[in-house]
C-alpha positions as CSV (number, residue, x, y, z in Angstrom):
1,X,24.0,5.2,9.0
2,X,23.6,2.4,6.4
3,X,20.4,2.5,4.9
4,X,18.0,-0.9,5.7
5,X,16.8,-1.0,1.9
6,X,17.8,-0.8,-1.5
7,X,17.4,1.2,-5.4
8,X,14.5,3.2,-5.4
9,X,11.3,2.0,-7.8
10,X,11.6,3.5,-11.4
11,X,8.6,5.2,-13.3
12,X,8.9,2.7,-15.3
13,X,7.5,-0.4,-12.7
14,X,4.4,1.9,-12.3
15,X,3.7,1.9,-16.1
16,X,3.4,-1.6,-15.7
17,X,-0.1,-4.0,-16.2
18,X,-1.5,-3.1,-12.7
19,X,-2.2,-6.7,-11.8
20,X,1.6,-7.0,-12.2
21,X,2.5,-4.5,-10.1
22,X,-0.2,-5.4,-7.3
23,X,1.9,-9.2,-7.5
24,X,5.6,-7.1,-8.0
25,X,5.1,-5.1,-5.0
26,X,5.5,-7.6,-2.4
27,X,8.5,-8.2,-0.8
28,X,9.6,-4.3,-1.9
29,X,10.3,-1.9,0.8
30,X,7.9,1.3,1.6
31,X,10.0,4.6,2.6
32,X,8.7,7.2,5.1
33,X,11.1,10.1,5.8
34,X,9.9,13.4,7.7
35,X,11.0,15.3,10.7
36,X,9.9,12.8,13.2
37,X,12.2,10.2,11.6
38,X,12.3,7.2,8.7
39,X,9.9,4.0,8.9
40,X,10.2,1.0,6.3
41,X,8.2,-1.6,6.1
42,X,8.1,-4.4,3.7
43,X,4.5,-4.8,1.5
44,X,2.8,-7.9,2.2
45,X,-0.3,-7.7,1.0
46,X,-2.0,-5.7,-1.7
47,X,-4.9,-5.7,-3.9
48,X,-5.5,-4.2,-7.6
49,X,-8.2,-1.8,-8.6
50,X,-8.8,-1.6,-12.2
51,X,-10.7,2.0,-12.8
52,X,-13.0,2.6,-14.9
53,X,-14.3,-1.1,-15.8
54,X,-13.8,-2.3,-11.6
55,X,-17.1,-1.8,-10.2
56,X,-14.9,-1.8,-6.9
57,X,-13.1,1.0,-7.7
58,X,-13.7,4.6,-6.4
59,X,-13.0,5.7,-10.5
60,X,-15.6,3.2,-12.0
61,X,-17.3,4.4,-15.2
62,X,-14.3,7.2,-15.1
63,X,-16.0,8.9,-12.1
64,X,-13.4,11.5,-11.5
65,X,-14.2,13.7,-8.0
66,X,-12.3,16.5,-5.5
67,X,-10.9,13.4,-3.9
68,X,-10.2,10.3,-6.5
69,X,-8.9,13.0,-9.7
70,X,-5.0,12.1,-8.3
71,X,-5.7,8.7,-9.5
72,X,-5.6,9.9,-13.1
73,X,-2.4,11.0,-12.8
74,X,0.4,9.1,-14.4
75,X,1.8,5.6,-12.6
76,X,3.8,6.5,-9.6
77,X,1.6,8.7,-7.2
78,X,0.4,8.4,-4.2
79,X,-3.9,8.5,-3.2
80,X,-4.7,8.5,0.0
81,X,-8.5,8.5,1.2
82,X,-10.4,8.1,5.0
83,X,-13.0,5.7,5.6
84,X,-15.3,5.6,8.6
85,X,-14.3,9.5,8.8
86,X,-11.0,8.4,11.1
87,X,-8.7,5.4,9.1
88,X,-6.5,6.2,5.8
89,X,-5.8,4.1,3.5
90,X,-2.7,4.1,1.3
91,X,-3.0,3.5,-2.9
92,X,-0.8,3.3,-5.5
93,X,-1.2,5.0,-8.6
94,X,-0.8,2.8,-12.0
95,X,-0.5,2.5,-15.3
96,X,-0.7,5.8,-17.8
97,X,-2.3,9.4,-17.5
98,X,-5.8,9.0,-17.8
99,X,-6.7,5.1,-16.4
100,X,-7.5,5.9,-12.8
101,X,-6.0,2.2,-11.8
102,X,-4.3,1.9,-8.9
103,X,-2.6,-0.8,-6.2
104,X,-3.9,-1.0,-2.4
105,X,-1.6,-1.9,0.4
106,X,-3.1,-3.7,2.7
107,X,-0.4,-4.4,5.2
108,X,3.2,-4.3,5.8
109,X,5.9,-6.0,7.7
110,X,7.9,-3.6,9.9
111,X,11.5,-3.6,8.7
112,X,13.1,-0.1,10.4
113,X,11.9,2.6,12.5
114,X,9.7,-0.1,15.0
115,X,9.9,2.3,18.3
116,X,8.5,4.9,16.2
117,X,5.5,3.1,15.1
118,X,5.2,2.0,18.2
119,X,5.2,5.6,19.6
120,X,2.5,6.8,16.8
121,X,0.3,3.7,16.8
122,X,0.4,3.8,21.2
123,X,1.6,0.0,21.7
124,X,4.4,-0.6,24.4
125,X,4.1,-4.1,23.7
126,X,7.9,-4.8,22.0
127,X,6.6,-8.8,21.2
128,X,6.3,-10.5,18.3
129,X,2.6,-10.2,18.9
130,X,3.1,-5.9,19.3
131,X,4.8,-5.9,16.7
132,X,2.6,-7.5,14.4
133,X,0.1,-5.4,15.6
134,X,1.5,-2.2,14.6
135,X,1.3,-2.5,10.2
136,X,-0.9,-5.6,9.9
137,X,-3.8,-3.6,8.4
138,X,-4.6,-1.0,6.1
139,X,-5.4,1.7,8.8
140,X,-2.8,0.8,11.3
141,X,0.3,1.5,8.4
142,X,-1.1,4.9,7.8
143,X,-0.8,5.1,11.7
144,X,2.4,3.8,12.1
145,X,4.1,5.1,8.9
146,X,2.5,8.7,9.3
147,X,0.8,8.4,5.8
148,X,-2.8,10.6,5.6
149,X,-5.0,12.7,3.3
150,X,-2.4,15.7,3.0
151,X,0.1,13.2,0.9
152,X,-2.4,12.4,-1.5
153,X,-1.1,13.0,-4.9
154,X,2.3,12.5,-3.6
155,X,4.9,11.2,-6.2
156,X,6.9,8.2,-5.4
157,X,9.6,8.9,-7.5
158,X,10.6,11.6,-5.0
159,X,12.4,11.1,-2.1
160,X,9.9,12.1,1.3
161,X,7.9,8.3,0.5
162,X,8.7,6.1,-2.2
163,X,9.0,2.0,-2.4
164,X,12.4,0.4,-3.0
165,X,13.8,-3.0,-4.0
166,X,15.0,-5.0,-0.5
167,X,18.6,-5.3,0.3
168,X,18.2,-8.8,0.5
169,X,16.6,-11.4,-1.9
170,X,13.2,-12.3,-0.4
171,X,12.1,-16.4,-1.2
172,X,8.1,-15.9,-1.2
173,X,5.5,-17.8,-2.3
174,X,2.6,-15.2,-3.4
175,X,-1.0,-16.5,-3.2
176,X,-4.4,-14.9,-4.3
177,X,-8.1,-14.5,-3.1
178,X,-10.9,-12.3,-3.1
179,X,-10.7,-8.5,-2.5
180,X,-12.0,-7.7,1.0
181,X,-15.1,-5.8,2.2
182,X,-16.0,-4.8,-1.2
183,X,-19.8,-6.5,-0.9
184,X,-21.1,-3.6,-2.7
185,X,-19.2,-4.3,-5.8
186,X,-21.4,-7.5,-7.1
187,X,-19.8,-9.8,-8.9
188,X,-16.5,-7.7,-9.1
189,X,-15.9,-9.0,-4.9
190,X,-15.4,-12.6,-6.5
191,X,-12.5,-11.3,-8.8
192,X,-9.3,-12.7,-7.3
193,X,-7.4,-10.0,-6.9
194,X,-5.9,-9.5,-3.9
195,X,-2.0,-10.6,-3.2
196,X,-0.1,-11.8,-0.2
197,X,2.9,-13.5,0.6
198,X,2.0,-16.6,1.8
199,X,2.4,-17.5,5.8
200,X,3.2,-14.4,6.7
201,X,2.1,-13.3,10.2
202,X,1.8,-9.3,9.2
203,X,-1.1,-9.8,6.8
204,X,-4.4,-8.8,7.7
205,X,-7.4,-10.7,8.5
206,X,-9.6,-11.8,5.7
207,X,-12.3,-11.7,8.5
């Protein structure tokens, strides 16, 4: 079966000034493969966490714990953590060893594998509406691309998850706001970091 995405992501895009890679991501592909079967989903909407000196990162003031020390490894890894004890939420590693920065996706576009989503996220509704309902937030993805705690640490340069390039040449215009529910960050909630493409129906609610 022809596959519905292209090259795999080099090392070498993760090394990259995580702002750039938070923008760069959007419109690439995001691979699932296990027993159950492949999803793909196209990123829509991510936002950049800048370690160390982001008062809204989980690594701020190098804070290294049990559960954040993956995002010291080098650019390319996966970190996975659970809020409200029950949702996942799916990072990207960046930069070099040693800066704990990393990329959030925030939502995704369903590109392959939709009936299996569908089947992990409980939705019968095949509409555009259902459809939109099954990646169009940071917890439903995990849900619907079967991405939790056990694949923290995960490298993408392997082949079980990893991002790729699309087939297809995507024309998007990528606009910027405010990160979202980061109220406890002070003035670091006002930095403009979060990406999306522009008018598309997959990404989340700002609300």
């Amino acid at each position: 079966m022809e596959k519905p995405y292209g090259c795999k992501l080099p090392r070498k895009f993760y090394l990259q000034d995580t702002l750039e890679i938070a923008r760069g991501l959007l419109g690439k592909y995001l691979v699932h493969e296990n027993a159950q079967g492949m999803t793909v989903g196209k990123i829509v909407e991510t936002e950049a966490y800048l370690g160390k000196d982001d008062p809204a990162s989980h690594a701020f003031g190098g804070k290294k714990t049990e559960r954040t020390e993956v995002q010291f490894k080098v650019g390319g890894h996966v970190y996975v953590y659970l809020i409200y004890g029950m949702y996942n939420c799916f990072n990207i590693v960046t930069e070099k060893e040693g800066e704990p920065k990393s990329v959030f996706v925030r939502a995704l576009e369903p590109i392959a594998g939709q009936d299996l989503m569908r089947d992990r996220r409980g939705i019968t509704d095949e509409s555009v509406d259902g459809l939109v309902e099954l990646t169009n937030g940071p917890g439903k993805l995990c849900m619907a691309m079967d991405i939790d705690t056990s694949m923290s640490g995960k490298d993408l340069c392997e082949d079980e998850i990893f991002v790729t390039y699309p087939k297809d040449e995507d024309h998007m215009k990528i606009v910027s706001s405010e990160r979202i529910n980061i109220d406890y960050a002070g003035e670091a909630k006002r930095w403009p970091w979060r990406f999306f493409i522009k008018d598309n129906s997959f990404v989340s609610s700002s609300e």
